[in-house]
mmCIF file of the protein (N, C-alpha, C, O) and its ligand, coordinates in Angstrom:
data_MODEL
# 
_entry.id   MODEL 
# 
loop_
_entity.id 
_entity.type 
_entity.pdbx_number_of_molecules 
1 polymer     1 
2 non-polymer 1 
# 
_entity_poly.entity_id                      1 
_entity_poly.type                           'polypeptide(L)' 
_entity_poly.nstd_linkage                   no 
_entity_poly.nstd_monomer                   no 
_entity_poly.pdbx_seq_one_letter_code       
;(UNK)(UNK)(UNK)(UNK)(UNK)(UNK)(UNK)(UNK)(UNK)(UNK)(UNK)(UNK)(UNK)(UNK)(UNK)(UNK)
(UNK)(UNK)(UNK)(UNK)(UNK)(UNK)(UNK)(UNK)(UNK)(UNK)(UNK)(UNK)(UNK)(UNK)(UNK)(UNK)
(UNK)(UNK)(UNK)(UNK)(UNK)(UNK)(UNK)(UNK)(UNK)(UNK)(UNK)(UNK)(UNK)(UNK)(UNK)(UNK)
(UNK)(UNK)
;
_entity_poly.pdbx_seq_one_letter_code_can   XXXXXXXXXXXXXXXXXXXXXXXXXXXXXXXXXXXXXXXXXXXXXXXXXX 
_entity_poly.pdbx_strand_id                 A 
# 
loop_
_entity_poly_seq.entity_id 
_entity_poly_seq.num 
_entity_poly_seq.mon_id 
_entity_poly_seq.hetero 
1 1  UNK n 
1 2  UNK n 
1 3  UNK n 
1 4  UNK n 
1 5  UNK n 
1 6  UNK n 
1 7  UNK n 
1 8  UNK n 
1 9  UNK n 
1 10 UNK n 
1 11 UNK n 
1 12 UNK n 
1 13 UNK n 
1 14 UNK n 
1 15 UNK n 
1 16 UNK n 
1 17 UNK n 
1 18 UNK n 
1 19 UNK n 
1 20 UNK n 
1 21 UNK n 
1 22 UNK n 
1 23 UNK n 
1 24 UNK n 
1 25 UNK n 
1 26 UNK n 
1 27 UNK n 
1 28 UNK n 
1 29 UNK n 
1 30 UNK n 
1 31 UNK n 
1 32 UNK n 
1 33 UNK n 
1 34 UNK n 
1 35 UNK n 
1 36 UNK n 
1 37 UNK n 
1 38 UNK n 
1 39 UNK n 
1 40 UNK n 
1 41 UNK n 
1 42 UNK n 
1 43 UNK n 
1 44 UNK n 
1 45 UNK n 
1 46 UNK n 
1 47 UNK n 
1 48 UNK n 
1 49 UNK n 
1 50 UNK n 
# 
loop_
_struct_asym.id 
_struct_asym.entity_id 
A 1 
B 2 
# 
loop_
_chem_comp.id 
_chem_comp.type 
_chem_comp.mon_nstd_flag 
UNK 'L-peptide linking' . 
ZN  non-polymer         . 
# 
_pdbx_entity_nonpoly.entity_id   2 
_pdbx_entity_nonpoly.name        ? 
_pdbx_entity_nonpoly.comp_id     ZN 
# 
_pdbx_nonpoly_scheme.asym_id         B 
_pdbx_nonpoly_scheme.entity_id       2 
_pdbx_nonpoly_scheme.mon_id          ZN 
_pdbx_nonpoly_scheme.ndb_seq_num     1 
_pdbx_nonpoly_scheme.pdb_seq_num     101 
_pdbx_nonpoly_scheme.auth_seq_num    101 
_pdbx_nonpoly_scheme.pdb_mon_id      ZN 
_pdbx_nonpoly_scheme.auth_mon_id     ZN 
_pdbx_nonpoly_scheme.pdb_strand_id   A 
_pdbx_nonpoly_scheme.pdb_ins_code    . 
# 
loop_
_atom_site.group_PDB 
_atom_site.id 
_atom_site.type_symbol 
_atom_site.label_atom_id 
_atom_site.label_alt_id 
_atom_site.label_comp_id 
_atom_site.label_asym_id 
_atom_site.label_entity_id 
_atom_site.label_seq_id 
_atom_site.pdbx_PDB_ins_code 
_atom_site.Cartn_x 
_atom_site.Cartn_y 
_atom_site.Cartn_z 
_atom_site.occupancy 
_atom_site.B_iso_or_equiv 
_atom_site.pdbx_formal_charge 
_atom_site.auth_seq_id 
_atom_site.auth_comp_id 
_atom_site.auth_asym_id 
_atom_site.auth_atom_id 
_atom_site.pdbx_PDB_model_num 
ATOM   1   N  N  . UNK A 1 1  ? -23.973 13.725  6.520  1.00 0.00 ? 1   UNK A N  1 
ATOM   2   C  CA . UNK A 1 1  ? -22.609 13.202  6.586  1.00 0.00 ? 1   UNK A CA 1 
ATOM   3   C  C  . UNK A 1 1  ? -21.724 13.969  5.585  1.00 0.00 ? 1   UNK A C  1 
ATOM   4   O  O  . UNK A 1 1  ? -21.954 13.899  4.378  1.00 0.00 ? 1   UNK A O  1 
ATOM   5   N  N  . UNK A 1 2  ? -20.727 14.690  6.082  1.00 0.00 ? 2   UNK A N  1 
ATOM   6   C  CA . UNK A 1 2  ? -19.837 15.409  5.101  1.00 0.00 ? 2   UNK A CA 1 
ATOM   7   C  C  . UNK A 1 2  ? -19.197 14.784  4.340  1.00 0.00 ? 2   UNK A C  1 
ATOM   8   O  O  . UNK A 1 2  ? -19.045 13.586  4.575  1.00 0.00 ? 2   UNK A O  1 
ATOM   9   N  N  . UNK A 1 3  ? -18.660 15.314  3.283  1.00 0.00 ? 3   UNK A N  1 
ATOM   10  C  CA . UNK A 1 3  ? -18.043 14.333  2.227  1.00 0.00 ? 3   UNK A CA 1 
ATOM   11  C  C  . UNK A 1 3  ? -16.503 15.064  2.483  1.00 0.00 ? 3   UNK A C  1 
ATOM   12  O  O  . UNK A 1 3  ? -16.135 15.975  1.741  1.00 0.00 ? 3   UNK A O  1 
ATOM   13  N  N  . UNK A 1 4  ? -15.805 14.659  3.403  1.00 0.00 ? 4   UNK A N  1 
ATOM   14  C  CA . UNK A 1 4  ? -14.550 14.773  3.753  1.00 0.00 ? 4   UNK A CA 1 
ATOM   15  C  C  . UNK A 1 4  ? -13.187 14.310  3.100  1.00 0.00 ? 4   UNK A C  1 
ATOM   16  O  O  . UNK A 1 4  ? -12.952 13.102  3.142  1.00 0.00 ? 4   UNK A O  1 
ATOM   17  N  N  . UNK A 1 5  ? -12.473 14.959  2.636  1.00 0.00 ? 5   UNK A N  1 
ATOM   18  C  CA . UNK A 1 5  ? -11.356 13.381  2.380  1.00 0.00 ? 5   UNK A CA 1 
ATOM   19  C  C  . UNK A 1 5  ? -10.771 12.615  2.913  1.00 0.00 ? 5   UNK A C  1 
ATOM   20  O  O  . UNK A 1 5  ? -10.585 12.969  4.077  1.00 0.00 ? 5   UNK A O  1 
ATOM   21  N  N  . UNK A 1 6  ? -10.354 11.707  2.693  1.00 0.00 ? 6   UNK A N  1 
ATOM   22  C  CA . UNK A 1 6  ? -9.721  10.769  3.319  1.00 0.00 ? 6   UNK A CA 1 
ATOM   23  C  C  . UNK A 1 6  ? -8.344  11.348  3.566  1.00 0.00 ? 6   UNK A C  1 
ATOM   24  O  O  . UNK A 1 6  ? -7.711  11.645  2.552  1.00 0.00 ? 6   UNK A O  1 
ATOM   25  N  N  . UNK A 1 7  ? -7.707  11.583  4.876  1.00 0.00 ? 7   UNK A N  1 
ATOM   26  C  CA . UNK A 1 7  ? -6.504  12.178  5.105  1.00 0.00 ? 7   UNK A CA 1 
ATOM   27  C  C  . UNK A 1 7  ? -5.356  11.250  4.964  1.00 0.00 ? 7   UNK A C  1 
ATOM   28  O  O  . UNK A 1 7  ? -4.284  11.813  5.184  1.00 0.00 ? 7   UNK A O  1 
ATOM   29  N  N  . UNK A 1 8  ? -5.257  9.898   4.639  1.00 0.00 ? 8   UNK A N  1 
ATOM   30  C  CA . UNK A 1 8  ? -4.733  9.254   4.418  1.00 0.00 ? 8   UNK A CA 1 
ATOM   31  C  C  . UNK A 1 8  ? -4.401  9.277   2.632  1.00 0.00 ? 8   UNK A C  1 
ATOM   32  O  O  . UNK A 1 8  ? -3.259  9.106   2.205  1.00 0.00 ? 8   UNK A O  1 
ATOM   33  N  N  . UNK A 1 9  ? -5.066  9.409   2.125  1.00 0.00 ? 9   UNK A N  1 
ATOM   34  C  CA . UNK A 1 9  ? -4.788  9.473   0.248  1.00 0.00 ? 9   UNK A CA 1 
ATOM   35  C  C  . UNK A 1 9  ? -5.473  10.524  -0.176 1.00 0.00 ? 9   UNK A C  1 
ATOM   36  O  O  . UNK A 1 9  ? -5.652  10.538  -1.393 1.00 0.00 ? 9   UNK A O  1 
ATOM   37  N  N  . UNK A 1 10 ? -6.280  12.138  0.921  1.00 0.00 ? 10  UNK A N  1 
ATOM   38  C  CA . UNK A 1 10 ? -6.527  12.755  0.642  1.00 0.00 ? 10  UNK A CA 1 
ATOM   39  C  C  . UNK A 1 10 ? -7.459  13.195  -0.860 1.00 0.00 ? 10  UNK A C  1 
ATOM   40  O  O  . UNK A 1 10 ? -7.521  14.043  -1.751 1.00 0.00 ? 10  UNK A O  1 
ATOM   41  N  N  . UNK A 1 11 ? -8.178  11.745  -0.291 1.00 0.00 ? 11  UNK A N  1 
ATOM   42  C  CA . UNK A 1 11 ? -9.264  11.767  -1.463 1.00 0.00 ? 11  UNK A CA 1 
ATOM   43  C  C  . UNK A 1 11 ? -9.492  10.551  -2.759 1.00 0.00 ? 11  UNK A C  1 
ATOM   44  O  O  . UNK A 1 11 ? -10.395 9.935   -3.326 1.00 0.00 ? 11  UNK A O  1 
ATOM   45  N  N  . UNK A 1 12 ? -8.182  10.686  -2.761 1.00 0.00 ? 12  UNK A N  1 
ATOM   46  C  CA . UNK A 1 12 ? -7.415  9.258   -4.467 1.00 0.00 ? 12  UNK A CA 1 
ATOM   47  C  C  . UNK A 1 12 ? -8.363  8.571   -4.072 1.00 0.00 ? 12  UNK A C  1 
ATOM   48  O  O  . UNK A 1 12 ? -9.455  8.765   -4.604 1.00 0.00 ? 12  UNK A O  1 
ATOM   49  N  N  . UNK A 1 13 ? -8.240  7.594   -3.057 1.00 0.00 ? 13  UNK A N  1 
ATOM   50  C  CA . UNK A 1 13 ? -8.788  6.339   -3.061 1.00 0.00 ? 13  UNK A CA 1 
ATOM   51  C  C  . UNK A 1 13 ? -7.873  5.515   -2.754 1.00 0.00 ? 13  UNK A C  1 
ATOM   52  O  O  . UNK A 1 13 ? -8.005  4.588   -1.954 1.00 0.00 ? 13  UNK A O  1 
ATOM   53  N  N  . UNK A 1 14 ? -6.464  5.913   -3.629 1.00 0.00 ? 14  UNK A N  1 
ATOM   54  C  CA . UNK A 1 14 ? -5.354  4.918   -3.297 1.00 0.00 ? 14  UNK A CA 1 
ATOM   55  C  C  . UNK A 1 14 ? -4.097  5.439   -3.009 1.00 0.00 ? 14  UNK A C  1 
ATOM   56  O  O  . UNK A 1 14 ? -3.727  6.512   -3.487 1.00 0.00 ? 14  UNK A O  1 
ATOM   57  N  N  . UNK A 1 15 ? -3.314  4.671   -2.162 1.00 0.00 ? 15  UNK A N  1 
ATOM   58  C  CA . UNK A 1 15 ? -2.232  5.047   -1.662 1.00 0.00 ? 15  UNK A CA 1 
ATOM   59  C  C  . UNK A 1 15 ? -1.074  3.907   -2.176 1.00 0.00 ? 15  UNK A C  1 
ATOM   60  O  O  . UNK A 1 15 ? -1.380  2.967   -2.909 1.00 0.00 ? 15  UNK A O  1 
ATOM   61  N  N  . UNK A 1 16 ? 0.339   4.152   -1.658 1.00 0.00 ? 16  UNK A N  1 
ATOM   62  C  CA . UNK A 1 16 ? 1.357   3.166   -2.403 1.00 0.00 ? 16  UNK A CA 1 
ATOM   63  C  C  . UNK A 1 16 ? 1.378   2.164   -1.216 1.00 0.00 ? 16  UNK A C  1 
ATOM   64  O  O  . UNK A 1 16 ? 1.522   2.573   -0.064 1.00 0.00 ? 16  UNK A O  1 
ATOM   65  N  N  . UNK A 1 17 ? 1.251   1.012   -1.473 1.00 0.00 ? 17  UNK A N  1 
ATOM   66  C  CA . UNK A 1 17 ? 1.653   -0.162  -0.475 1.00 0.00 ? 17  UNK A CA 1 
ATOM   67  C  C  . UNK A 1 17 ? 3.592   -0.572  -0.138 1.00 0.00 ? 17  UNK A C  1 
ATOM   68  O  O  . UNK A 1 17 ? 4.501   -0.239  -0.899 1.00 0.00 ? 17  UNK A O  1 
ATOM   69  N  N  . UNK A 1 18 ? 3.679   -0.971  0.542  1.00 0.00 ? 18  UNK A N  1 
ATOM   70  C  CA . UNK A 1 18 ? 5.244   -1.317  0.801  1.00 0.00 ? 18  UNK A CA 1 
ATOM   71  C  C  . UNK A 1 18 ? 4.918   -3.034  1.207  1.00 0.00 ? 18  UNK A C  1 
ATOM   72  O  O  . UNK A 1 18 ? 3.789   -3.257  1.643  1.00 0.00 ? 18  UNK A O  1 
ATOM   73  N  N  . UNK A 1 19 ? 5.730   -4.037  1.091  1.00 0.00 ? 19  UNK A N  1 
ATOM   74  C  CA . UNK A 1 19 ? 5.831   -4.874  1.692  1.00 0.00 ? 19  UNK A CA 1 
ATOM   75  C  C  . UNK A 1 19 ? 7.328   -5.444  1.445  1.00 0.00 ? 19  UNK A C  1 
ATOM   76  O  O  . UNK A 1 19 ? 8.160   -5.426  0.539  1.00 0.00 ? 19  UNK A O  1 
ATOM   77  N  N  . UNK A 1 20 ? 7.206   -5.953  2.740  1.00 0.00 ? 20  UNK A N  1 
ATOM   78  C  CA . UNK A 1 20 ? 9.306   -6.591  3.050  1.00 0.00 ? 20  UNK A CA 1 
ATOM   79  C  C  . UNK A 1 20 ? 9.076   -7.832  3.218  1.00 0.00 ? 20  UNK A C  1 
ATOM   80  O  O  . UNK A 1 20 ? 8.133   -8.088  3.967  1.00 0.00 ? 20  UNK A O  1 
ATOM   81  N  N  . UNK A 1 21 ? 9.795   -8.944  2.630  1.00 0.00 ? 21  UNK A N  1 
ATOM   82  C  CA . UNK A 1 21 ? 9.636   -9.877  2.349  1.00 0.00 ? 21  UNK A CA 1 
ATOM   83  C  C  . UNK A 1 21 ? 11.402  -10.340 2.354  1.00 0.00 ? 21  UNK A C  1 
ATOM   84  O  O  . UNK A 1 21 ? 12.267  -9.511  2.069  1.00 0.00 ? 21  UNK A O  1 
ATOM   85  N  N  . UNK A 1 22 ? 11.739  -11.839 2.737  1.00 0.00 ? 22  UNK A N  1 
ATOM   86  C  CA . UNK A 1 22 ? 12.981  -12.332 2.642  1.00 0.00 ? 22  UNK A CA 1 
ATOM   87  C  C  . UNK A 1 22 ? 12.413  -13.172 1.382  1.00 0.00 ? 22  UNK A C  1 
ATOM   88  O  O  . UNK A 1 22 ? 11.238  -13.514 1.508  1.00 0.00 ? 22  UNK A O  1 
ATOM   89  N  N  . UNK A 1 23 ? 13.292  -13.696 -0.240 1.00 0.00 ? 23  UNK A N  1 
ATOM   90  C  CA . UNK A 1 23 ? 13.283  -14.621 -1.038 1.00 0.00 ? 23  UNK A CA 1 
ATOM   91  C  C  . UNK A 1 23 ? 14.668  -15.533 -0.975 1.00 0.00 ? 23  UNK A C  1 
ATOM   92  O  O  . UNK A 1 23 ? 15.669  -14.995 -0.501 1.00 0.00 ? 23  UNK A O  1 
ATOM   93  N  N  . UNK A 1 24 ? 14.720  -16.486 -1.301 1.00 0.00 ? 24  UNK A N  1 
ATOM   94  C  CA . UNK A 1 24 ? 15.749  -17.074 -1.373 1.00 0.00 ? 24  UNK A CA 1 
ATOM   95  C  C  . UNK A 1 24 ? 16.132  -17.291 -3.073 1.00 0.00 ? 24  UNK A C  1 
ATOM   96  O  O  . UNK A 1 24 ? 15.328  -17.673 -3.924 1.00 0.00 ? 24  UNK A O  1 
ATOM   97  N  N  . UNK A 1 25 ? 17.540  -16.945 -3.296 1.00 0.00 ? 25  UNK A N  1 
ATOM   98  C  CA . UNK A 1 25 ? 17.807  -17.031 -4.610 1.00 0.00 ? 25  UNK A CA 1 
ATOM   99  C  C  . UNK A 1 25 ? 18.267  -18.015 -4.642 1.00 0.00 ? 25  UNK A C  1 
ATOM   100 O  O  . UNK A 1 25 ? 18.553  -18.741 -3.689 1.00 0.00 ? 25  UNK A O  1 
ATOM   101 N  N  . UNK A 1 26 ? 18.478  -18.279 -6.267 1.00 0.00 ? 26  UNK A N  1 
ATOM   102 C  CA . UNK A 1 26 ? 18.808  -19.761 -6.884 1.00 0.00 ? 26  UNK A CA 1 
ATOM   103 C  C  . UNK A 1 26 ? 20.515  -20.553 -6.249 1.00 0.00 ? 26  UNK A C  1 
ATOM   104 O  O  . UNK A 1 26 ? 20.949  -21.681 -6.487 1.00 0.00 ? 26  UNK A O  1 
ATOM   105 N  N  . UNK A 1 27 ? 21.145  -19.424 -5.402 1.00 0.00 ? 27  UNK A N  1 
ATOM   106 C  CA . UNK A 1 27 ? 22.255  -19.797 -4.930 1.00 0.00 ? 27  UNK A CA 1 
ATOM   107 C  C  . UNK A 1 27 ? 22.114  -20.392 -3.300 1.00 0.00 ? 27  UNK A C  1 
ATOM   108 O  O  . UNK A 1 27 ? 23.023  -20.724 -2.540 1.00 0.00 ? 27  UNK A O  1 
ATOM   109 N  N  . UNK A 1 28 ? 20.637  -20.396 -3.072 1.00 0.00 ? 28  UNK A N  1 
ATOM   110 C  CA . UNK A 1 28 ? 20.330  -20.320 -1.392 1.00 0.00 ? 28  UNK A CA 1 
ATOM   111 C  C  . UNK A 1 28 ? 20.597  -19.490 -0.729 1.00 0.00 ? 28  UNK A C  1 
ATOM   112 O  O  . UNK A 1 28 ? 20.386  -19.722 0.461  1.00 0.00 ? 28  UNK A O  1 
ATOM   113 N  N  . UNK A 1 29 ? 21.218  -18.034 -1.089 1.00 0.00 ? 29  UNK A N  1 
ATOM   114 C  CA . UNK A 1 29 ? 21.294  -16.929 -0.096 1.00 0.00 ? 29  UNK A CA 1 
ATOM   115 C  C  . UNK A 1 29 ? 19.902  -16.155 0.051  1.00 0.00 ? 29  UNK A C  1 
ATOM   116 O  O  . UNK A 1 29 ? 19.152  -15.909 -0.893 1.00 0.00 ? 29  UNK A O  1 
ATOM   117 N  N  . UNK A 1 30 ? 19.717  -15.871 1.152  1.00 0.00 ? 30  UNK A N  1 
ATOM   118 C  CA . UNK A 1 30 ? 18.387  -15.261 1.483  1.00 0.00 ? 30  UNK A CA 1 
ATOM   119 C  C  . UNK A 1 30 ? 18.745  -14.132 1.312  1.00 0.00 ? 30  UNK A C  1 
ATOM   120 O  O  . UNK A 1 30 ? 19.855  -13.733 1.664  1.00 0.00 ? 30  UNK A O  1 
ATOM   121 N  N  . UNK A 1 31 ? 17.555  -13.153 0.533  1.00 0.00 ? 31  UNK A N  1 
ATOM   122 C  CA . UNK A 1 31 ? 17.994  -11.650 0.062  1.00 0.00 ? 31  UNK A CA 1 
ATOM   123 C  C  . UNK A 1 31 ? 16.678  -10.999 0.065  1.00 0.00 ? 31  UNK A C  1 
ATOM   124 O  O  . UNK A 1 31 ? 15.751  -11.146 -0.731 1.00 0.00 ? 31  UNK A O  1 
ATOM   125 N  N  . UNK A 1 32 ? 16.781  -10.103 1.312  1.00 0.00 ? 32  UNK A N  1 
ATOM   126 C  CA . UNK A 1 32 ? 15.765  -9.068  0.833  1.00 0.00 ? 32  UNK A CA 1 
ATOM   127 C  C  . UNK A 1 32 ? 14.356  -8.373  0.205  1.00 0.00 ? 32  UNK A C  1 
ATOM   128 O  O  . UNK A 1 32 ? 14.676  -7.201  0.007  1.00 0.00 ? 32  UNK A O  1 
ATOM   129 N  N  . UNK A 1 33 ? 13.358  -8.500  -0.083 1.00 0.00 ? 33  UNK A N  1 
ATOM   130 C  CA . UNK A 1 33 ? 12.676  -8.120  -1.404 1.00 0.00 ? 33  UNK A CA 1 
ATOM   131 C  C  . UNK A 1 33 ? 11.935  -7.328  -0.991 1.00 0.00 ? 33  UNK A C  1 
ATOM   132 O  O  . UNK A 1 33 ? 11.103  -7.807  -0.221 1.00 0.00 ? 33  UNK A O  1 
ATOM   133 N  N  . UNK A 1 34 ? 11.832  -5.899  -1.231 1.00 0.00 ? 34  UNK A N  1 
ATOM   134 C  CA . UNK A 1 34 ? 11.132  -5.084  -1.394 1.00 0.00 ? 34  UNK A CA 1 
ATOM   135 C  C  . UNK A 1 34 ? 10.023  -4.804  -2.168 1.00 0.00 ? 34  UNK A C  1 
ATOM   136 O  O  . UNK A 1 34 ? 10.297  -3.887  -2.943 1.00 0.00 ? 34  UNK A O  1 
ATOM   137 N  N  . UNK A 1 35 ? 8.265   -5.415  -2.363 1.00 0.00 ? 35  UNK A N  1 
ATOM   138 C  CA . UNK A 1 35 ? 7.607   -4.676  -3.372 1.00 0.00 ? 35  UNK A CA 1 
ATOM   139 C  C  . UNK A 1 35 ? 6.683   -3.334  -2.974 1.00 0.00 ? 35  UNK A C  1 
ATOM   140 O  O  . UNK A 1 35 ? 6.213   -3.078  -1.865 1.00 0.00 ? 35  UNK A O  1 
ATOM   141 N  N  . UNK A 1 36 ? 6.592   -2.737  -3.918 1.00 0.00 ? 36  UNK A N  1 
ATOM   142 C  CA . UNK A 1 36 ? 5.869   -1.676  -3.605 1.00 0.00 ? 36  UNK A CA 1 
ATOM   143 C  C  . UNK A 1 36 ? 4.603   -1.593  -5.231 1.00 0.00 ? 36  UNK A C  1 
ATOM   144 O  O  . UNK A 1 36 ? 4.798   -1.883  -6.412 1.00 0.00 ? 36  UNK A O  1 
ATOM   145 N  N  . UNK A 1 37 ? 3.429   -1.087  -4.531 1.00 0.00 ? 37  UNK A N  1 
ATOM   146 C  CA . UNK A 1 37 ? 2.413   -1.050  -5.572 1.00 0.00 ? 37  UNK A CA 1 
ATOM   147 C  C  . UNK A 1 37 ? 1.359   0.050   -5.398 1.00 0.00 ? 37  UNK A C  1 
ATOM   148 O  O  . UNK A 1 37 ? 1.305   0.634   -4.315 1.00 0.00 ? 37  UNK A O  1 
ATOM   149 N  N  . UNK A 1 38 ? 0.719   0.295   -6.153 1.00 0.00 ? 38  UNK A N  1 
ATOM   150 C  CA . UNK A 1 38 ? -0.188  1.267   -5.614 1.00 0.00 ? 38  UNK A CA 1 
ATOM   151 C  C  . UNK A 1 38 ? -1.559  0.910   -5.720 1.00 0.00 ? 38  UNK A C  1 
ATOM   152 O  O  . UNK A 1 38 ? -2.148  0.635   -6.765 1.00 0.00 ? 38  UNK A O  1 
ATOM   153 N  N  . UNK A 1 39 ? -1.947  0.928   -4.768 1.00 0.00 ? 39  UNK A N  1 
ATOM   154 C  CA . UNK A 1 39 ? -3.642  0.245   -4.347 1.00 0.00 ? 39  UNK A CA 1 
ATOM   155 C  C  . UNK A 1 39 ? -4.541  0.555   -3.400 1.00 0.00 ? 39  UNK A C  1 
ATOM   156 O  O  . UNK A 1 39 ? -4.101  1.277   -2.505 1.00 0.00 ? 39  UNK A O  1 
ATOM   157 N  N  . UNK A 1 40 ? -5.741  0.209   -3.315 1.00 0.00 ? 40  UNK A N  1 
ATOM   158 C  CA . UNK A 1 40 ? -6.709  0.486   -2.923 1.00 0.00 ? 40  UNK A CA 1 
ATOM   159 C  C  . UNK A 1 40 ? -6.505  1.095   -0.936 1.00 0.00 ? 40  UNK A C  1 
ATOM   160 O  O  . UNK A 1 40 ? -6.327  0.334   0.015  1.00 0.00 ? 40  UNK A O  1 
ATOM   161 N  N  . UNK A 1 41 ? -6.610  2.574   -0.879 1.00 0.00 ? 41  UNK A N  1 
ATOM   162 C  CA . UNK A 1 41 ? -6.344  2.555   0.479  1.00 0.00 ? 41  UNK A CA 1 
ATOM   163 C  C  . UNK A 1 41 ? -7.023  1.974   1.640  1.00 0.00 ? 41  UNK A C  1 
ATOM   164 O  O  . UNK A 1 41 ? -8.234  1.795   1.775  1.00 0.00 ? 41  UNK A O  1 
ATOM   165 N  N  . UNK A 1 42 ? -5.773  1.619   2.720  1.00 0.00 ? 42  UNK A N  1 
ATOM   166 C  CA . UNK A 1 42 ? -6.481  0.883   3.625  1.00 0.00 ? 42  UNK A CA 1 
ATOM   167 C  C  . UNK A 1 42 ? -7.552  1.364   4.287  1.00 0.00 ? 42  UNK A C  1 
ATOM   168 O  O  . UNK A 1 42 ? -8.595  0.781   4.581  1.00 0.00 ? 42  UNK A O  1 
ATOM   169 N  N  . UNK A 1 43 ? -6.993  3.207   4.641  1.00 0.00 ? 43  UNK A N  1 
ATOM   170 C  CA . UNK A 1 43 ? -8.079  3.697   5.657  1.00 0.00 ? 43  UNK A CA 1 
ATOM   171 C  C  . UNK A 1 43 ? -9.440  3.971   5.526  1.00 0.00 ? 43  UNK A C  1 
ATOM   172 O  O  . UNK A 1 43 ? -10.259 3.786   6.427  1.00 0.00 ? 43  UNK A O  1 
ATOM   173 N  N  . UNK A 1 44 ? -9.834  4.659   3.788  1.00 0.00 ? 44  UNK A N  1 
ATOM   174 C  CA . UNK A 1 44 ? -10.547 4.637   3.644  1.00 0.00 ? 44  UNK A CA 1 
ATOM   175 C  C  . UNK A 1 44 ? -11.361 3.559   2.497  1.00 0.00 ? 44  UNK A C  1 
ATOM   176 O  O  . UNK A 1 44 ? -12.404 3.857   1.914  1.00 0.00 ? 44  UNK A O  1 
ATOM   177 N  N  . UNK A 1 45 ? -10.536 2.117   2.323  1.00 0.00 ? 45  UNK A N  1 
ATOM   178 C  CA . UNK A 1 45 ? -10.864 1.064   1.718  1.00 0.00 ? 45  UNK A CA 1 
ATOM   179 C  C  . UNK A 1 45 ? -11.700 1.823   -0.063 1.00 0.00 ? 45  UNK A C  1 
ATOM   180 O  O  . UNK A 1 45 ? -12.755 1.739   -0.690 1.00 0.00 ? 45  UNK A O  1 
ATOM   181 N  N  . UNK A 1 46 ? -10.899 2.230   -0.121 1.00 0.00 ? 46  UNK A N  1 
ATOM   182 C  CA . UNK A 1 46 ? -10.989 2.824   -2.075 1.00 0.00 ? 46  UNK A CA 1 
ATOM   183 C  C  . UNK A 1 46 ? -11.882 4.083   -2.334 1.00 0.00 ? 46  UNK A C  1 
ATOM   184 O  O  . UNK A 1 46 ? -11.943 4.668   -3.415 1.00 0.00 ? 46  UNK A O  1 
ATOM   185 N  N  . UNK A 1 47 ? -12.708 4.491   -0.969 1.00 0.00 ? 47  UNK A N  1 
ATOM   186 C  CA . UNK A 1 47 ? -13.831 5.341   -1.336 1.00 0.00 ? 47  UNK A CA 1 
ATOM   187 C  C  . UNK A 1 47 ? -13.228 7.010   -1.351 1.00 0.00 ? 47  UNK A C  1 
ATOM   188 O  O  . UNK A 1 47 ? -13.920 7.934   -1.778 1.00 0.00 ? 47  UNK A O  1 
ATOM   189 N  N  . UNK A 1 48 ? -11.967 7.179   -0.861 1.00 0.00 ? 48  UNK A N  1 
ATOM   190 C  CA . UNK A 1 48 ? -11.932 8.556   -0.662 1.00 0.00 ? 48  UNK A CA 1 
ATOM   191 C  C  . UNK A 1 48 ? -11.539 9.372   0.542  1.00 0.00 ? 48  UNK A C  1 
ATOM   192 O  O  . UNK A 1 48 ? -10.566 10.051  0.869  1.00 0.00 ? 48  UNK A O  1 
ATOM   193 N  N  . UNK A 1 49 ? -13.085 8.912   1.242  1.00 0.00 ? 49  UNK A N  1 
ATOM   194 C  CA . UNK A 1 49 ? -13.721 9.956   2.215  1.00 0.00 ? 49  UNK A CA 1 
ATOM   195 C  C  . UNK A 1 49 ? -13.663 9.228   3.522  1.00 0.00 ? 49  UNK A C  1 
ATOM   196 O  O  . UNK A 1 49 ? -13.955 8.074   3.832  1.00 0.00 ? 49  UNK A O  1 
ATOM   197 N  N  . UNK A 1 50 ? -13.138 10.378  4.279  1.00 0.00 ? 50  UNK A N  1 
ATOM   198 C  CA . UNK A 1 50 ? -12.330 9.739   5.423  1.00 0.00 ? 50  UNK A CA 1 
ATOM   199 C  C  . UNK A 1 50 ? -13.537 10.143  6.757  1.00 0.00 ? 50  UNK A C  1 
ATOM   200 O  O  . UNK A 1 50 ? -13.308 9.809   7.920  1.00 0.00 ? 50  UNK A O  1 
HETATM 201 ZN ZN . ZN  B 2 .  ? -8.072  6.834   1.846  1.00 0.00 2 101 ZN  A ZN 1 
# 
């Protein structure tokens, strides 16, 4: 089995996540929320090798 990289994080392990999300602020307007993080990739689930 070749030890390939993962073409998705090209090896890291990890890639940046995005998620979109609506919060409601303390005024009741619904606004937006963007987080972003960097974590364990999905495709190759942290190992690399794709
Ligand atoms: Zn990967």
């Amino acid at each position: 089995m070749p030890d390939t990289p993962c073409p998705a994080c090209k090896g890291a392990g990890l890639t940046e996540h995005e998620e979109h999300s609506v919060e409601t602020d303390q005024d009741g307007n619904q606004v937006p929320v963007v987080r972003r993080w960097t974590g364990a990739c999905t495709t190759c689930h942290g190992s690399g090798l794709g």
